[in-house]
C-alpha positions in Angstrom: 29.0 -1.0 -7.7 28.7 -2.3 -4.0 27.9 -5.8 -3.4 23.9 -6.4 -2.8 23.3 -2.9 -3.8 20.5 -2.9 -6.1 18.6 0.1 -8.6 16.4 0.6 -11.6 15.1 3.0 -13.6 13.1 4.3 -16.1 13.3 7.3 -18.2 10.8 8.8 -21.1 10.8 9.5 -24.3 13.3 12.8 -24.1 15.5 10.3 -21.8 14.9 12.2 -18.8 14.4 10.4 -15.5 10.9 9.4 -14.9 10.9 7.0 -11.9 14.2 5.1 -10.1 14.0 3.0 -6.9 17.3 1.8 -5.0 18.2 -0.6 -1.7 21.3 -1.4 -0.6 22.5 -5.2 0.6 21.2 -3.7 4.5 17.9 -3.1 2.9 17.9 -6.4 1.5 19.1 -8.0 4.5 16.3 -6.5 7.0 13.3 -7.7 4.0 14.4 -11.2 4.4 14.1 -10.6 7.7 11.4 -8.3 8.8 9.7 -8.7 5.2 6.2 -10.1 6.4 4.9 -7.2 6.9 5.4 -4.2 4.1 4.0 -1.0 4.0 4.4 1.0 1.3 3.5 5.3 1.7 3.2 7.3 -1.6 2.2 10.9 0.3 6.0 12.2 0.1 7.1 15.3 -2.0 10.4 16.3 -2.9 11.6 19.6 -3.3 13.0 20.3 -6.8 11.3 18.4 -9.5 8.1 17.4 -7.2 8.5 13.6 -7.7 6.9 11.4 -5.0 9.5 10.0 -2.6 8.0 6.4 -1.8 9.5 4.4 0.8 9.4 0.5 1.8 9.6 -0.1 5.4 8.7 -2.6 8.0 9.3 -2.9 11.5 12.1 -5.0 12.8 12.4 -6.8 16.2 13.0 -4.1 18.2 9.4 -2.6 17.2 10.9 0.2 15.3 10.7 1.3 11.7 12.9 0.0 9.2 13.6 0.7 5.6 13.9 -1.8 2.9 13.7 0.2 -0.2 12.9 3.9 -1.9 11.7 5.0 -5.0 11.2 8.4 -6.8 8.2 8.5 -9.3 7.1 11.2 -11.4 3.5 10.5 -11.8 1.1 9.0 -9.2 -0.8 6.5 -11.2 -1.4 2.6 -11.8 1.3 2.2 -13.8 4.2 4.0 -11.5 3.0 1.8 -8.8 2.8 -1.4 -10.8 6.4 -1.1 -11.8 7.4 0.2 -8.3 5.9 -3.4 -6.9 7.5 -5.5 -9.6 11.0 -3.8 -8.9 10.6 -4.2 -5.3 9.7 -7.8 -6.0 12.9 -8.3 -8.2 15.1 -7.0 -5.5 13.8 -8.7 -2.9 13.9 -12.1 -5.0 10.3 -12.7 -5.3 9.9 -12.5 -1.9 6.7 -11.5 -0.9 5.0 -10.3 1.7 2.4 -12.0 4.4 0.7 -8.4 4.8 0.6 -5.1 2.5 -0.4 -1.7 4.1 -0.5 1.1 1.6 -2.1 4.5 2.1 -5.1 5.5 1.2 -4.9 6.2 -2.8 -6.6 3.9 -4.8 -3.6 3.6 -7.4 -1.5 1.6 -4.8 -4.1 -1.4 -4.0 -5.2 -2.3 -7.9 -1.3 -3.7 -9.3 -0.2 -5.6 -6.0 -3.6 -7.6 -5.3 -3.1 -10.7 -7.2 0.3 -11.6 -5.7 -0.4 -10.3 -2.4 -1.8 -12.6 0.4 -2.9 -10.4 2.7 -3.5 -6.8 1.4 -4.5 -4.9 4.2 15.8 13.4 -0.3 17.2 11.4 -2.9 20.6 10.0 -2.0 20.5 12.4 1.2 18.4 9.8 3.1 21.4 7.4 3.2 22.0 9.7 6.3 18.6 8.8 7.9 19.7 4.9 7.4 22.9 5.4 8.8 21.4 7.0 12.0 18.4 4.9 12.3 21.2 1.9 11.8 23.2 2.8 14.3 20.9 2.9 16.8 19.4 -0.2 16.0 23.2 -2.1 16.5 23.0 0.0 19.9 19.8 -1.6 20.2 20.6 -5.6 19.5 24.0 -5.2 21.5 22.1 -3.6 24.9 19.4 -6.7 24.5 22.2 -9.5 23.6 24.7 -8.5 26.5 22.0 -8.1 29.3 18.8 -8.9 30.6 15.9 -6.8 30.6 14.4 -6.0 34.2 11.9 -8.7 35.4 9.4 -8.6 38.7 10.5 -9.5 41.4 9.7 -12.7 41.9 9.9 -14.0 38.1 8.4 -17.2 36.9 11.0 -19.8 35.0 8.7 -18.7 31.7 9.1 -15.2 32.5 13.2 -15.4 32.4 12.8 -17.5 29.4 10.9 -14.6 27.2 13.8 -12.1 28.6 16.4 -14.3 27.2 14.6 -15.2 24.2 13.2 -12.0 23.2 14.6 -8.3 22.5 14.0 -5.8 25.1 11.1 -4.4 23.7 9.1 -7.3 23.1 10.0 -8.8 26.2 8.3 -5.8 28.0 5.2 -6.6 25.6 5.1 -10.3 26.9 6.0 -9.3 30.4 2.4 -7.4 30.0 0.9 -10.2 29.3 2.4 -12.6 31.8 1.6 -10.3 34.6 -1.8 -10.0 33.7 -2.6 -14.0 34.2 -3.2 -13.2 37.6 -7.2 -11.6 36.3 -7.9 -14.6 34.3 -9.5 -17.7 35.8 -10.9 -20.9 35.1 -14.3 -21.0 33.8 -15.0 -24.3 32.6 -12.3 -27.4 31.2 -14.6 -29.9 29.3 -11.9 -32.4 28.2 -11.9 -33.8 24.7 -9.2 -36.9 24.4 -5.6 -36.0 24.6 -7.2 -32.0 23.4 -8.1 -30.1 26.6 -10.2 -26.9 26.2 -10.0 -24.4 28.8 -12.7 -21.5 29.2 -10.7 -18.5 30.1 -12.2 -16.0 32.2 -10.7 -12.6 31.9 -11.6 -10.4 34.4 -10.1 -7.2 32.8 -11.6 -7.4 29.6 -15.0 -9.2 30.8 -15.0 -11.8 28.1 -14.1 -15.5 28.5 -11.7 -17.5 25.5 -11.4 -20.6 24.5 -8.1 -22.1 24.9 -6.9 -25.5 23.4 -3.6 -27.2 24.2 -2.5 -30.7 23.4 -0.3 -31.9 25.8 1.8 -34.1 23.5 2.7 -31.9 20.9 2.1 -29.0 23.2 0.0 -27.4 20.5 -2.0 -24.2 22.2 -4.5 -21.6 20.5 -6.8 -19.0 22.3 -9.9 -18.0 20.4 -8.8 -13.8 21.0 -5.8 -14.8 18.5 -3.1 -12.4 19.7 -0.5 -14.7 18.5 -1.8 -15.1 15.0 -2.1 -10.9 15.2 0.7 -9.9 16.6 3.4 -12.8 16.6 2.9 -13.2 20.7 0.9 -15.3 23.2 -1.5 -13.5 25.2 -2.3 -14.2 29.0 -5.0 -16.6 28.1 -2.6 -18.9 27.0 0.2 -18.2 29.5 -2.1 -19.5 31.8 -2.7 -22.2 30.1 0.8 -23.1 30.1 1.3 -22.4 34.2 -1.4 -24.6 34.7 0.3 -27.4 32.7 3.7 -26.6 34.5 5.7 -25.5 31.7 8.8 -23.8 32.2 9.2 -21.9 28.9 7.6 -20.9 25.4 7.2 -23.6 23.2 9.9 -23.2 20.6 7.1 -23.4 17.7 5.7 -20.0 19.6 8.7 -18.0 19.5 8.4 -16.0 16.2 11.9 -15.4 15.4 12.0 -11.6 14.1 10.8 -10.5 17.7 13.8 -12.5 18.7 17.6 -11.2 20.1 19.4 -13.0 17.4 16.9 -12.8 14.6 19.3 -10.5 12.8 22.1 -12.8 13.0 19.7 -15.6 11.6 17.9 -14.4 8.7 15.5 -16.4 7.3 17.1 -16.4 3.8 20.0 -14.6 2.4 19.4 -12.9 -1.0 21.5 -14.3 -3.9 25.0 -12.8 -3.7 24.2 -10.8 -0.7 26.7 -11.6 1.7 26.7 -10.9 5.3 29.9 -8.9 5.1 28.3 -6.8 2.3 25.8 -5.5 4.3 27.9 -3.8 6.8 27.3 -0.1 6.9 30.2 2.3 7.9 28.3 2.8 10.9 30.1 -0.8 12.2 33.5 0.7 12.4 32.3 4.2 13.8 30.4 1.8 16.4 33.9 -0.2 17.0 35.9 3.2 17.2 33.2 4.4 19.8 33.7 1.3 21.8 37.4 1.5 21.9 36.7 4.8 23.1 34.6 3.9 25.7 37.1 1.2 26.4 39.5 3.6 27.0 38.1 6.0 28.6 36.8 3.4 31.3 40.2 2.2 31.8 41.4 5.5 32.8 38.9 5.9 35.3 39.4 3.2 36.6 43.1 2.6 36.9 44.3 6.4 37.8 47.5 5.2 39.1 48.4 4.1 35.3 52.3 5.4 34.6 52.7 8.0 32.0 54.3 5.7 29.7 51.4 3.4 30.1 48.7 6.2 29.2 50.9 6.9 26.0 50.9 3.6 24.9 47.2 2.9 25.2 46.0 6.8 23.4 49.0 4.9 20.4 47.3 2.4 20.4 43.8 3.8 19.9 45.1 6.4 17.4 46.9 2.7 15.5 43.5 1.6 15.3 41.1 4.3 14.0 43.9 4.5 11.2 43.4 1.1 10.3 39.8 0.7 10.4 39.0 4.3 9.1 42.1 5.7 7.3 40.1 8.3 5.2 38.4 9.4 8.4 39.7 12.9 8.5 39.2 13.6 5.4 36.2 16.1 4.3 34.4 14.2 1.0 32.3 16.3 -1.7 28.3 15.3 -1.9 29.1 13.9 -5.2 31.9 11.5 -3.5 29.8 11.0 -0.9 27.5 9.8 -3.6 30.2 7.6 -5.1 30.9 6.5 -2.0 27.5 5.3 -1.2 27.1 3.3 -4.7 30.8 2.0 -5.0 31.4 3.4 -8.2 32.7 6.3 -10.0 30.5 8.7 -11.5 30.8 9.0 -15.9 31.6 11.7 -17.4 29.2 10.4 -20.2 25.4 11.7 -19.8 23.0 9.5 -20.6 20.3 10.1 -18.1 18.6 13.7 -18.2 17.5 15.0 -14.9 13.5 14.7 -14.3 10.9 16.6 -15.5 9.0 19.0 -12.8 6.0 16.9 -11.8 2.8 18.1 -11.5 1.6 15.7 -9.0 -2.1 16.6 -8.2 -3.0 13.1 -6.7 -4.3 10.0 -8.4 -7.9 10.6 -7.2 -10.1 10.7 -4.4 -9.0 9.1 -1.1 -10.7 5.9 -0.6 -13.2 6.4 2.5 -14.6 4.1 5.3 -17.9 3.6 5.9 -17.9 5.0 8.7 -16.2 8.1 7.4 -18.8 8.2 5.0 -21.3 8.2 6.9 -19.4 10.8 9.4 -19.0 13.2 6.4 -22.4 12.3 5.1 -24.2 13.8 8.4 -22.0 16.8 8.3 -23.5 18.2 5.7 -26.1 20.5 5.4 -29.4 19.3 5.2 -31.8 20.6 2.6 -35.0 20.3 1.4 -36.0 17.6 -1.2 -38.4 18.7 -3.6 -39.5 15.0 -4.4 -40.0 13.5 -0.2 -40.7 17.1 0.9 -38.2 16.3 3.9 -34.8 18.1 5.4 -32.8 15.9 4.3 -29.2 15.4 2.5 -30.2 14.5 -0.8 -32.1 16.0 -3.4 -35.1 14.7 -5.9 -32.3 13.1 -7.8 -31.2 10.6 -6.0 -34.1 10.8 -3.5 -34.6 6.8 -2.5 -38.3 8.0 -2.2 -38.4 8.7 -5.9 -39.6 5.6 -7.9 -42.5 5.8 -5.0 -43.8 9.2 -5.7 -43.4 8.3 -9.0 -45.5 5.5 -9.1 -48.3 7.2 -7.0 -48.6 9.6 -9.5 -48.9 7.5 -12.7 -51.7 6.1 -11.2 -53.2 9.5 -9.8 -52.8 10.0 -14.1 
């Protein structure tokens, strides 16, 4: 088995597979990183048995999605989901999360409540992580090796968010900084060493409350962007200005929006090493960059001897050999399979394969009130025998009932 690569399962009573749920140490890695926010979707089907593919994901600092764990279940009910949350919580080391969002069946909010704070195909999709991976290396090395484009005339807080934050955040903030120029000062009643600023905000036609402490340089706006979304909002960047500050205060810089928040994690599970969670996808990425390197140089340098180019293209074909000496040849989906886990697969059958599921839901999607009340107005109306009205109730549950009711006991 791989290092950091984690599964359970569960089978029934004629040992057939009933529910499973695996991550691997990158999975791990991103939860303790991105982990404070979880959602958790249970409307996937699969094709051959009709178990529910359920994945974990999050979003990681470069605002895209990210997977920290999947499970198959054959039924969805109370129980499947209770053991799915426990098993995620086992994996993830008790780690749990600051928010839960779930969908809308009613099964997936009743087992996770009482430790949550805030609740709010198979193997194949080990090719969606290694894309999705990829891309997201591609991602941290464009926003560690340059800068993100600024205005023209940048303020000193404005280059500190672009070397602070990943590209994509930075564009966030850079929304937000530009848009100090519609706020103004409203009022600044001062209170001690606490100054209260009343923000007007021309665009939005409201005025906030901001505080900030010069000492400790503690700052909060009453529209609480930062305590949403992990980012301070124009209110408060013009707070700052207006106290001369040159940068973020470091206690403001959540680090998963940040460049090196993936080289920090908060905590590393227990025997998950760093090196462990290296996909495949880091050599492909080095090849490609020797590539590149390569391919650069001969532009470049066209006047490069013969005997030069030879050396370099022995050179490159040296390397891929090192790093990836089984590159060429074609694997079998079950060794891509033993690949994946880091073992080899028994010729001893102790598992049966699933049962076909019969997955008809878990019940009744759970509704807004305002859904309700959007669904309740499309209906028909009707006539009520007991209010005489056209209206969408009947004599039933007329609310006019126990009044007509009464008027006619005493009519008796």
């Amino acid at each position: 088995m791989k290092p950091g690569f984690y599964f359970a399962y569960e089978v029934d009573d004629d040992k057939c597979l009933s529910r499973v749920i695996w991550a691997d140490a990158e999975c791990r890695r991103n939860y303790s990183i991105f982990g404070d926010a979880l959602s958790y979707d249970a409307t996937y089907g699969t094709n051959k048995y009709r178990m529910k593919f359920t994945p974990f994901t999050g979003v990681d600092h470069h605002k895209r999605s990210v997977t920290f764990a999947c499970a198959l279940l054959d039924h969805e009910d109370e129980h499947s989901f209770a053991w799915c949350f426990k098993k995620i919580l086992d994996c993830m080391d008790q780690k749990e999360p600051l928010c839960l969002v779930t969908d809308q069946d009613p099964g997936c909010y009743l087992p996770f409540l009482k430790s949550s704070k805030q609740p709010v195909i198979v193997f194949a999709c080990g090719t969606l992580w290694r894309k999705s991976r990829y891309l997201q290396k591609c991602l941290d090395k464009d926003s560690e090796h340059s800068l993100p484009v600024t205005t023209p005339s940048p303020t000193k807080i404005e280059l500190h968010a672009a070397s602070v934050y990943t590209h994509k955040v930075f564009y966030d903030v850079q929304v937000e900084l530009k848009h100090t120029s519609v706020c103004g000062l409203a009022g600044m009643p001062l209170n001690g060493d606490i100054r209260v600023y009343d923000v007007n905000d021309e665009l939005r036609h409201t005025t906030f409350q901001v505080s900030y402490t010069a000492t400790t340089e503690d700052v909060k706006c009453t529209c609480k962007l930062f305590e949403s979304k992990g980012l301070l909002c124009r209110h408060v960047f013009w707070v700052l200005s207006a106290n001369l500050l040159k940068s973020i205060p470091g206690k403001y810089i959540v680090p998963r929006w940040c460049k090196v928040s993936y080289r920090n994690p908060f905590s590393i599970l227990p025997g998950n090493l760093v090196e462990d969670c290296e996909p495949p996808d880091v050599i492909n990425m080095e090849i490609s960059n020797v590539w590149s390197e390569f391919y650069s140089t001969m532009a470049i340098a066209k006047t490069l001897s013969v005997d030069r180019i030879k050396e370099l293209a022995a050179n490159l074909k040296a390397f891929r050999e090192e790093v990836s000496p089984a590159s060429s040849e074609v694997l079998s989906k079950e060794k891509e399979i033993e690949q994946l886990l880091g073992f080899t697969n028994s010729s001893e059958v102790t598992i049966l394969p699933p049962k076909i599921s019969n997955n008809k839901g878990s019940g009744k999607r759970l509704l807004s009130t305002r859904k309700e009340a959007i669904a309740k107005s499309q209906k028909p109306k009707r006539l009520c025998a007991c209010c005489k009205e056209m209206v969408n109730h009947d004599k039933r549950n007329c609310p006019k009932k126990d009044i007509y009711s009464d008027t006619s006991e005493e009519d008796v």
